[in-house]
N, C-alpha and C positions, 0 to 999 in steps of 0.2 A: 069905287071906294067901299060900296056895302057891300060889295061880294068878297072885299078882302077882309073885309070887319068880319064877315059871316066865315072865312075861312080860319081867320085867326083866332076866334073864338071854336070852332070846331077842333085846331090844332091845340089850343087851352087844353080842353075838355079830354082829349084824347092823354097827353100826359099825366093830367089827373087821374084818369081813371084805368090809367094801364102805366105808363114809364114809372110815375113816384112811387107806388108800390111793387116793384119789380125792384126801383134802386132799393127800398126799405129791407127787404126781402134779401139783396145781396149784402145789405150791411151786418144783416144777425149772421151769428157763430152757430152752426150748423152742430150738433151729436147726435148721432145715432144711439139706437137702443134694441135691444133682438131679446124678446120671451116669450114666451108659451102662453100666448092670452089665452087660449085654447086647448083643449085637448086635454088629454092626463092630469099634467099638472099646472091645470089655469088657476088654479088658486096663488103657487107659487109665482105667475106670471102677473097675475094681474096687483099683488104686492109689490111685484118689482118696479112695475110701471107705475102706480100708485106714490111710490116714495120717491119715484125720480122725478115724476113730473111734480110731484110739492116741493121739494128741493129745488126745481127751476125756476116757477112763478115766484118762491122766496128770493131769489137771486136776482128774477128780473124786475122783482119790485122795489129792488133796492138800487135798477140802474142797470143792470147784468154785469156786464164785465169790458173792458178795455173800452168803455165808449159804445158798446153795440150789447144789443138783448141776446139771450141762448134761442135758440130752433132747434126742441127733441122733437125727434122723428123715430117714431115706437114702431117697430117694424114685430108681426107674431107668425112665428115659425112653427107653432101646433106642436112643437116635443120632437118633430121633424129632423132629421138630419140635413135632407135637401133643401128643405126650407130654411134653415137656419144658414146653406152656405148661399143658396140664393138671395137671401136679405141683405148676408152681410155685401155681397158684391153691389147690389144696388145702392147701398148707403155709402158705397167707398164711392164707387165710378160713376154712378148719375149723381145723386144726391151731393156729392163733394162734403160729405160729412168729416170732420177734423179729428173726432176719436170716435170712439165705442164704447158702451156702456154693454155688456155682452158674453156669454149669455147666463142661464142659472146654473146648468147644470154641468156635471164637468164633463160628460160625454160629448152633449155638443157645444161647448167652449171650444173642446178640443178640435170641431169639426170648422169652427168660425178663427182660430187662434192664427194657422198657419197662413188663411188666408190675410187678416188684418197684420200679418207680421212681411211677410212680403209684399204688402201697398206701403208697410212704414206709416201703418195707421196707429195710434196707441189706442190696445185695448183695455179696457180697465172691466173684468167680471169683478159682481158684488157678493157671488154667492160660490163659485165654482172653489171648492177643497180640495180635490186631487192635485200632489203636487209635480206631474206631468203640467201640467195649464203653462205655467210662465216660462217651462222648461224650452219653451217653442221658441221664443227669441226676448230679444231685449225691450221689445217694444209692446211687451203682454205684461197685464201688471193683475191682483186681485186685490179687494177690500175686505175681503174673508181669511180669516184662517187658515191653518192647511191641516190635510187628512192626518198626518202623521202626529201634530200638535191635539186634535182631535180624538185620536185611537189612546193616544196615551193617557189623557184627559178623563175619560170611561173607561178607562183599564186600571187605571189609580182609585177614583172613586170607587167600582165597585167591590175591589181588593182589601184596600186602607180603611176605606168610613163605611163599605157594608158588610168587610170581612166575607166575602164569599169566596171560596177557594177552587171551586168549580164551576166550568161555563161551557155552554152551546154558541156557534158561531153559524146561524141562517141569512146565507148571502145572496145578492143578487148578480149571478154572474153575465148580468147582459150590460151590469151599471158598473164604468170605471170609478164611480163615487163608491160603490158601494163595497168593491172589492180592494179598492184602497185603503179603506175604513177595517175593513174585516182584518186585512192584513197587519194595520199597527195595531189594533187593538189586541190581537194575540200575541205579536211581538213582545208588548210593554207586560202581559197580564202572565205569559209565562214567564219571563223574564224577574216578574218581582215571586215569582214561586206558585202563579194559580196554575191551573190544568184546565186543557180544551178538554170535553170528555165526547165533543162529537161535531161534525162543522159537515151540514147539508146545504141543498143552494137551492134558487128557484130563479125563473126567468120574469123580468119585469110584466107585467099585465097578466099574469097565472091569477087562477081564482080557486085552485083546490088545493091545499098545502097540507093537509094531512098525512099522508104518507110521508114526508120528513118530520114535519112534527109528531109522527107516530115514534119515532126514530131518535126525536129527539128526545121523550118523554123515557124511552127506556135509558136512553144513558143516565139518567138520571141529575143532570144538572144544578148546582143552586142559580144561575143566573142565563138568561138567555141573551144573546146580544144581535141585534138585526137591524144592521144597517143601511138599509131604503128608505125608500120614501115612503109618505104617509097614506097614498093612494093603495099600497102594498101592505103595510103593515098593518092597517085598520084590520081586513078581512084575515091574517094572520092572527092577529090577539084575539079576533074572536072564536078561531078554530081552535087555536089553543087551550085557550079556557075549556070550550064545549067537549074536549080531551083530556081535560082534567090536568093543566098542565098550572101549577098557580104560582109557581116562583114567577119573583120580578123579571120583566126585556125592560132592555134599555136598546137605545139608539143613537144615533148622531142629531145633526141641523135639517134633515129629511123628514123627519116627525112633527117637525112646528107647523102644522096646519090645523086650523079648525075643523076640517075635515076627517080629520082621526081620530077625532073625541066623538063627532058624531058617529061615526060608522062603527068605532069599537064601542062605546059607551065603558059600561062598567069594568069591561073586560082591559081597558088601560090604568084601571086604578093601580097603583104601585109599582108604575114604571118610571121609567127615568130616563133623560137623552139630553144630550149636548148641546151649547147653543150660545148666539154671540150676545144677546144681551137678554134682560129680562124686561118688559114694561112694570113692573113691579119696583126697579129701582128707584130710590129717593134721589138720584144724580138728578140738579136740575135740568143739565142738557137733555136726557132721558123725559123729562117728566113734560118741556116743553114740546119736544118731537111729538110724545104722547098725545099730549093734549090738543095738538092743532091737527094732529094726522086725524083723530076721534072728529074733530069738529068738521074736518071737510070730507071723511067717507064713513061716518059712523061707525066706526069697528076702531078694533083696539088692532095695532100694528102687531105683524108679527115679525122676526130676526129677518125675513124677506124685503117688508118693506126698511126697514130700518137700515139696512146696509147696502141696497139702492139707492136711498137715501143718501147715507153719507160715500156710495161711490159719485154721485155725481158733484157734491160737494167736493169732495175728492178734485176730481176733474177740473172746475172753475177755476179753482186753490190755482191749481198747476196751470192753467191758463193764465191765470194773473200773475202769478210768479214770473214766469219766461216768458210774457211783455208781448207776444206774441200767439199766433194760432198756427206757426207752425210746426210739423208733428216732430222735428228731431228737440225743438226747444220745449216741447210740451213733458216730452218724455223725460226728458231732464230733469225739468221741472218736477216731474212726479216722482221720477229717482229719489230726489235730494229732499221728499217729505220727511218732515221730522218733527213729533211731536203735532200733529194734527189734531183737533177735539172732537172727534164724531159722537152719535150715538152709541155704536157700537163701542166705545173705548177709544184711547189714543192711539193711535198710530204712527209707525215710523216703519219705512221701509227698509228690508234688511237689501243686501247685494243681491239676491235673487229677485229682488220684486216681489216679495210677500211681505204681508206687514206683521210686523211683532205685536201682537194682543191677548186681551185675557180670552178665557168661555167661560159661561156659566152651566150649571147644572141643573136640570128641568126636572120637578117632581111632576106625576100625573097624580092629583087629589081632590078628594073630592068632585071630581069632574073639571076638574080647572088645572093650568100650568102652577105651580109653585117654584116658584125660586127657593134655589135649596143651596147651594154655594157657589162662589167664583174661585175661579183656577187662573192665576197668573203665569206666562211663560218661562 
């Protein structure tokens, strides 16, 4: 009889401390997440990861969803290609993740797209603009903007409200963001009557750009437009300057890092670049994101974390809506979004899987972002 007591107490123990949390474990709703905590652009990764993972803890502290808590599983693919297709496969095929949060950028979105679209996984990217991303299938969605909406966007403002009739186009032809961007925005800026007067390129991660910017300084331009990232265009606006180059650049959503006010300093004064929301806003929604993102990573949120944010928000919605976790009901779900309240603005998905939203327009002043207006669709 004690050896059975002693066995059954040992069979107790053993469920405690290995089966109940294994069942627990199978009960939560698994997402996946893939950014660049790393590398180049870890500032933009580790925003992304930042606003997704607050966005979950607020979810799961409310209960999470259909009965069972969220499991993000933050996979960092360093700016990688290989890494970012090798994540996404692990979080489809081992991990049994039920969608994607994925990734920033639209180069490798597109690298991670075709895969999540052939598992029938829904991918939701929060940041990817190029509108190539959803084109991949029915089952890729974004929570951003699209490039075209974007290029038009700075191609109006600097036309209309800064009256400038001539502009420079410095692209980065390694980045489908970047050459996307280049493209509408001269689309929209000829089109209302401006003139390119000169459009040079550079390759992502170059550190000497003078020689176009020599090039470009003789065209003479009133406006520069370079749409990269901010890890690129820091050491850009400082060459420029030190060339005597002093009309406004402006940019896209690639510019909103802290990192490009450091690295340019003074040399960003009097620029301007494109962007989903401002922390600036009096919208309460805005002000509460604000204020609780400040309170758990001491920083002011930037349009990265904010719209990781409300992708994964996103995601729940459409979870809860179609009653289930599986991907052809999820997807639906997320289709038939309409009227959503994010930080970034409301949202409604159009037929393509992009959502119809405002941008706003980003002064660099005084060494700080300024909200300078919003552009509705």
């Amino acid at each position: 009889m004690k050896r059975f007591i002693k066995l059954l107490v040992i069979a107790l123990f053993v469920v405690v401390l290995f089966v109940l949390p294994l069942q627990a474990q199978a009960r939560t709703i698994k997402i996946g997440a893939i950014f660049p905590i790393t590398g180049p652009l870890a500032t933009f990764g580790t925003s992304c990861a930042n606003g997704a993972k607050m966005a979950i803890e607020e979810i799961n502290a409310r209960g999470g969803v259909l009965g069972r808590k969220i499991e993000l599983i933050i996979e960092d693919d360093q700016y990688k290609a290989e890494e970012a297709a090798n994540a996404a496969k692990k979080l489809i095929e081992r991990d049994k993740v039920v969608a994607l949060i994925a990734e920033l950028t639209s180069s490798l979105t597109l690298v991670v797209a075709p895969i999540a679209q052939q598992s029938k996984i829904v991918m939701l990217t929060p940041t990817a603009t190029n509108p190539k991303v959803t084109q991949v299938g029915d089952y890729i969605f974004r929570a951003c903007f699209v490039d075209d909406f974007q290029g038009d966007v700075m191609a109006n403002f600097v036309y209309k409200t800064l009256k400038l009739k001539t502009a420079a186009i410095f692209t980065a032809v390694t980045s489908d963001y970047s050459k996307g961007l280049a493209q509408f925005f001269k689309q929209k800026y000829t089109a209302l009557g401006g003139k390119i007067v000169a459009e040079e390129s550079y390759s992502e991660g170059d550190t000497d750009f003078r020689a176009q910017l020599t090039k470009i300084k003789a065209a003479k331009p009133e406006f520069v437009y370079v749409p990269g990232y901010y890890s690129d265009v820091g050491p850009i606006l400082l060459q420029a300057r030190e060339l005597g180059i002093t009309v406004p650049f402006g940019g896209g959503d690639g510019w909103d890092s802290p990192v490009l006010l450091q690295t340019a300093g003074k040399a960003a004064e009097g620029c301007f670049f494109s962007n989903h929301y401002s922390p600036e806003s009096k919208d309460l929604v805005v002000q509460t994101f604000v204020k609780n993102y400040q309170k758990k990573y001491n920083a002011i949120p930037d349009a990265l974390a904010a719209l990781a944010y409300d992708a994964a928000k996103l995601l729940v919605d459409a979870i809860k809506r179609a009653g289930s976790t599986e991907s052809a009901k999820i997807r639906d779900a997320l289709a038939a979004t309409k009227g959503f309240r994010g930080v970034t603005g409301v949202i409604t998905f159009d037929a393509n899987r992009n959502p119809i939203k405002s941008a706003v327009i980003i002064e660099i002043k005084g060494g700080k972002q300024v909200y300078r207006a919003t552009v509705k669709p």
